[in-house]
N, C-alpha and C positions, 0 to 999 in steps of 0.2 A: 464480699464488701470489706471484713476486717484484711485479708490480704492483699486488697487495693489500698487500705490506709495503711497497712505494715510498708510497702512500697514507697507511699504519697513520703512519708515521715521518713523513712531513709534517703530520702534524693534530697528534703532540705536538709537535713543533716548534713548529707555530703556537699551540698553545694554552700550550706555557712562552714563549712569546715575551708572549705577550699577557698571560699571570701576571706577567709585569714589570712589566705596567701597574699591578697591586695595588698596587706599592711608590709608585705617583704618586696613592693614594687612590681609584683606582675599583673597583667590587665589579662578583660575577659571579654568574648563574646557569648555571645545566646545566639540562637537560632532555631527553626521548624524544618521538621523532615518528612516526607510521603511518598508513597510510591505503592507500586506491586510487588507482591510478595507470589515466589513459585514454594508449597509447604511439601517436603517429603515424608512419606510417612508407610504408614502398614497398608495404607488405602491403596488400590490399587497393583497394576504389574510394576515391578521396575525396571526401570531404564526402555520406558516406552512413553514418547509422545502425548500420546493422547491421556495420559497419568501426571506428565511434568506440566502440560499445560492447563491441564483439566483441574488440576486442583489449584489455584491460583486465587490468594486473596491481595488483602492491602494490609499497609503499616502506615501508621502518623506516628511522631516524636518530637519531644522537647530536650535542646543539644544544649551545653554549656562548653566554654573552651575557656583552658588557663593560658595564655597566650605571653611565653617566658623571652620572646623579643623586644619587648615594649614594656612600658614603666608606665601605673597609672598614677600613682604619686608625682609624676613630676614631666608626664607627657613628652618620655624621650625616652630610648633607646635603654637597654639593660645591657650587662656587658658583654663581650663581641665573642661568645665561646661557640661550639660546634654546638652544640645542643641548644641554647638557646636559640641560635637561626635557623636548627630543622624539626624541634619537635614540639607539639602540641599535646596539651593532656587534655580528654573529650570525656565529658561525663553525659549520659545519656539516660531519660525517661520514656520507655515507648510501649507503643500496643500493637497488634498484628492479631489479625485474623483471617480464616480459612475455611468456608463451606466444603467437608470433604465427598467425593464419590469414589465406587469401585470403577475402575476404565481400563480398558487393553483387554490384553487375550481372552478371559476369560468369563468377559460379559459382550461377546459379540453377536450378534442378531442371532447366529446362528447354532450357539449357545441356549439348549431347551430344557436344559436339568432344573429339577429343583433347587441346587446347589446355586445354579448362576443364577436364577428368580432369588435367593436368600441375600447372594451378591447387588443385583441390581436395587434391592429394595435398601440395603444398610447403607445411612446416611450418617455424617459427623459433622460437629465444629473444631477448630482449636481455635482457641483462642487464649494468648498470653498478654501478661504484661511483665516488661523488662526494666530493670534499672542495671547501671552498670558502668565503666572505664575502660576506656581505650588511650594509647598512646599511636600518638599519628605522627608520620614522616615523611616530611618533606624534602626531595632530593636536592630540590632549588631552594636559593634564602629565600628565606619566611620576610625580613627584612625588605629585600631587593621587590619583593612582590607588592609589598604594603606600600613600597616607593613607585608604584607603576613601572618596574623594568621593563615585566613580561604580563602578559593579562592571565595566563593560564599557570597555575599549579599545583601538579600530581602530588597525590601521596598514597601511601599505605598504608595500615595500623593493623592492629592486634589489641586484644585485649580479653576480659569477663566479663558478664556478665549474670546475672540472678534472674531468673522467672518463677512467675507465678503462671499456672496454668489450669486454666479451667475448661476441660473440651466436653462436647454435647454430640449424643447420639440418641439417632431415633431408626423404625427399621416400618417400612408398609409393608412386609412380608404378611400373607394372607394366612396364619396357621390354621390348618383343618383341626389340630389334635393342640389345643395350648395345654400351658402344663396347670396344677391348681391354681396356683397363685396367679394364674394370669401375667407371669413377667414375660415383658415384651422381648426382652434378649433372654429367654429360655434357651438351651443347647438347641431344641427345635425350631426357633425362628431363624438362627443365623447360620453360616456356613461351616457343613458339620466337619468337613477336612482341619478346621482350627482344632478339631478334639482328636486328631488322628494318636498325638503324644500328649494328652491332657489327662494327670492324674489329680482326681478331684482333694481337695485336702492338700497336695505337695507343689501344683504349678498354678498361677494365677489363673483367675477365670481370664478369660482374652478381651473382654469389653469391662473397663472398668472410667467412670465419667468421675467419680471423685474429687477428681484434681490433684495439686500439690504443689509443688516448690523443687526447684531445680539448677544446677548452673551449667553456665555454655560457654561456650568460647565462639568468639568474633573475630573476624578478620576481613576485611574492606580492602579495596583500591578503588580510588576513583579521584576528583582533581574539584579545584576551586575556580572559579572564573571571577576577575575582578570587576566590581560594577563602580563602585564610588570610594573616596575614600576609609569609609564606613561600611561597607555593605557587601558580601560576596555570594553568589550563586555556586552550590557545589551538588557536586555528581557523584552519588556511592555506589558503588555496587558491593553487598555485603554477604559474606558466606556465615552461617552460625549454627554451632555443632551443642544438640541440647545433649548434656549427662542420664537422659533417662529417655525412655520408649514407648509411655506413657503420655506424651504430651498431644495426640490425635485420640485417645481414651479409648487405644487398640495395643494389642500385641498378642503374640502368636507367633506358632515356629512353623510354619509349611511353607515349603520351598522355594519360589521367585518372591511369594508376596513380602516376607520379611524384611525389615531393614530392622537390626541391631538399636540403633534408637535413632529418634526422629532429625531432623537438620530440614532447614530451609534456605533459598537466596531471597535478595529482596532488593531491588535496584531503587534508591530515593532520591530524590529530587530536593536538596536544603535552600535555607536563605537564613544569611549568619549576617549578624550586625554584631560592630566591636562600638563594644563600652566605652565610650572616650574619656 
C-alpha cells in the first residue's frame, strides 16, 4: 500500500508540474487505456507457444498528453516548428497483471517425474504498478490531423518508466518429507534443477515474493483514429523491458527456462479526450 501511495503522489506531482506548462500555452489531453498483456518471464519454456500465450494477463491506465501544437491560453495554434507538429509528451499511470504457469516441454502429459509434478504444481502473480514518460511521434502533422485531413495517425514513442512490483507465488506440490519449518517453497517442494548451481549464502534463493521497485524502458507503435473534434481512439501496441528479474518473484540459471530479466507486450486499446 505505502508503494501504491509513493506512486499515486508522484504522478500528481508530475502531472501539476507539467500543468505549468499550460501557463507557457500548451494544451493537454487525458485519456483510459486497456488491453492484454502477453508477461515474459522464468515461468515456463521459452520461445514456445503454449508459454507466450499461456501466460497472458491485462493492463488498465490513466494517460496524460502535453499536446505542444495547440495553445490553451488562446485556443490557436502554437508556432509552426517541426517539433511542435510531430511530437507529443505522454505521461502515464498503469497496472498489469499476470496469473503465471509452467507450459511447454517440460510439463507434457508425458512428463512423470517428480521434477515435472514440482513444475506443474508452482504457481505465480505479477503484478505491477507503473508510472512514467514517453515522448511520441508522429510521422504526419499533428495539426493537419486535428483539422480532419486524414482520420488515421501513426506514431511511435519511447520512453521510462518506474515499477513497483509485487508478485505472488503459491506451489500444491504434495511433499512426503517437508522440511521443519513447514515452508512451502522448501528446496524440496519445488524444482530441484534450479539448485543444480545454487550456493546457499552467495546466490539468491530462486523464489523470492518480497517485491520492490524497478525501471524499464517502453517503446510503442501504434496510431490514433479521429472521432470528433475532441475525442480520439488509439491503438498501442507496447513492448517494456523491466531492469530487474525479479518481477514474476522467480529467477534461476538452468538452461531454456531463463530469461535474464523479465519484459512483457501488452496491446491497448485508449480513448484520449483533449482539454479544450
Amino acid at each position: 500500500m505505502l508503494k501504491l501511495k509513493h506512486l499515486a503522489l508522484s504522478f500528481c506531482i508530475l502531472i501539476i508540474s507539467q500543468a505549468v506548462n499550460a501557463q507557457l500555452g500548451f494544451s493537454h489531453e487525458i485519456g483510459v487505456i486497456a488491453g492484454p498483456v502477453q508477461f515474459r518471464s522464468d515461468f515456463g519454456s521459452r520461445n514456445e507457444a503454449a508459454t507466450n500465450f499461456g501466460n497472458s494477463g491485462y493492463g488498465v491506465g490513466i494517460i496524460h498528453y502535453i499536446n505542444f501544437a495547440y495553445r490553451a491560453d488562446c485556443n490557436c495554434y502554437t508556432t509552426d516548428t517541426y517539433f511542435n507538429d510531430h511530437f507529443k509528451l505522454r505521461n502515464e499511470i498503469s497496472y498489469n497483471r499476470t496469473n503465471l504457469d509452467h507450459h511447454g516441454f517440460w510439463v507434457l502429459p508425458d512428463k512423470i517425474s517428480v521434477q515435472a509434478d514440482q513444475l506443474r504444481a508452482h504457481e505465480g502473480v505479477a503484478s505491477n504498478f507503473d508510472i512514467g514518460t514517453q515522448i511520441e511521434f508522429f510521422p504526419l502533422s499533428i495539426r493537419s490531423f486535428q483539422a480532419f485531413a486524414y482520420k488515421i495517425a501513426p506514431f511511435i514513442s519511447l520512453g521510462i518508466h518506474h515499477t513497483s512490483f509485487s508478485p505472488q507465488a503459491s506451489t500444491t506440490f504434495n511433499n512426503p518429507n517437508p522440511n521443519a519449518y513447514g515452508d512451502v517453497f522448501d528446496s524440496s517442494n519445488i524444482y530441484s534443477y534450479w539448485f543444480n548451481n545454487y550456493t546457499p549464502g552467495v546466490d539468491p534463493y530462486p523464489i523470492d515474493v518480497n517485491g520492490g521497485s524497478t525501471w524499464s524502458t517502453v517503446a510503442s507503435v501504434g496510431f490514433r483514429y479521429k472521432l470528433t473534434v475532441l475525442t480520439d481512439l488509439m491503438l498501442d501496441l507496447r513492448w517494456q523491458y523491466y531492469y530487474s528479474d525479479w518481477i514474476d518473484g522467480l529467477d534461476h540459471n538452468w538452461r531454456n527456462y531463463d530469461r535474464k530479466n523479465d519484459w512483457l507486450v501488452w496491446l491497448n486499446v485508449g480513448y484520449i479526450y483533449y482539454l479544450d
